[in-house]
N, C-alpha and C positions, 0 to 999 in steps of 0.2 A: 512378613510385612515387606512391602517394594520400600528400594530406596528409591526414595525421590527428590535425594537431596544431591542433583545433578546441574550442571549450568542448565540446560535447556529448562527443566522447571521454573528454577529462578528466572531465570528471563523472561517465558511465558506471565509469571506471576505477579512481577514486575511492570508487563508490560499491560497487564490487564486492569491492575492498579492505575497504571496513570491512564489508561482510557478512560475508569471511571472516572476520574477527577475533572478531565476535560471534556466528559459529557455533563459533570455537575457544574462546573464552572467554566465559562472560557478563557479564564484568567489564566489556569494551568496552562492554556495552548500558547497562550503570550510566551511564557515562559519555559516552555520546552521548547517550543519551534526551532528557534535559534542553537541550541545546543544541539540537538536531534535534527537540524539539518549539517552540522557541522562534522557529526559521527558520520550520517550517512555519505556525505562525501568524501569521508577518510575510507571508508569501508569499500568507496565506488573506485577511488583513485588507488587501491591498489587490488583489484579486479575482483574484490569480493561479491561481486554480482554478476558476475560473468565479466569475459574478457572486453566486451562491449556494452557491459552495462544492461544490459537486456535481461535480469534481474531484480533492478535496483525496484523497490515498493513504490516508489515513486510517480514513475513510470519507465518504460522500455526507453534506454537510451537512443539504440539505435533509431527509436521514432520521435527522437526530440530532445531537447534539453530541460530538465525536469526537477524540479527544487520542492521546497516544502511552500514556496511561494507560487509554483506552475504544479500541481499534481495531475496525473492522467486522470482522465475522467471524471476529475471536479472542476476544473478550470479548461478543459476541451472537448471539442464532440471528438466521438468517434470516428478515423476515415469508412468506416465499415458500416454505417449508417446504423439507428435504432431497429435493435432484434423483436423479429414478429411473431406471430404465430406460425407463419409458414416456415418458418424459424426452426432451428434446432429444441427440440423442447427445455433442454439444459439451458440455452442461452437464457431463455424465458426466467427460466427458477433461479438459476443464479446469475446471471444477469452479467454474465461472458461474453466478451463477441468470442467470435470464433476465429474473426479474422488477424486477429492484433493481441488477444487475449488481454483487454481491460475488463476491469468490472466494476457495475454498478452498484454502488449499494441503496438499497430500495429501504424506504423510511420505515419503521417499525410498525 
């Protein structure tokens, strides 16, 4: 039997937990936001996402300034314009640019 009682589990399990809760309710979003934006600029402020930030889930620092209140690619276009057909077929399915690597997430 694997163990799988590692941090990375927990976390994953945890984190999947409160997605649901904030897809069943938007109350929970009320209510994380503010704290989960508070970690993640602890985590950004001391270069846990790269030295530029250019990790942060947010968005790419280096392409802006990026909170839970501005996220990439729900609160901006793209500089990279909407991916087409002519398009890399990847971009199409998962919904990457190529240029900037945002992604879209496309409705169920």
């Amino acid at each position: 039997m694997a163990n799988n009682k590692n941090p990375q589990t927990r976390v994953t399990t945890v984190l999947q937990r409160m997605t649901e809760l904030v897809e069943a309710d938007p109350r929970f979003a009320d209510m994380f936001a503010p704290e989960l934006n508070r970690l993640l600029n602890g985590v950004k402020s001391s270069d846990g996402f790269g030295l530029h930030g250019e990790l942060d889930p947010r968005g790419d620092a280096r392409l802006g300034q990026f909170s839970l209140d501005h996220v990439a690619g729900v609160d901006d276009d793209c500089p990279h314009g909407t991916p087409t057909t002519e398009d890399c077929e990847l971009r199409i399915q998962h919904g990457v640019c190529s240029g900037c690597g945002r992604q879209t997430i496309y409705p169920r």
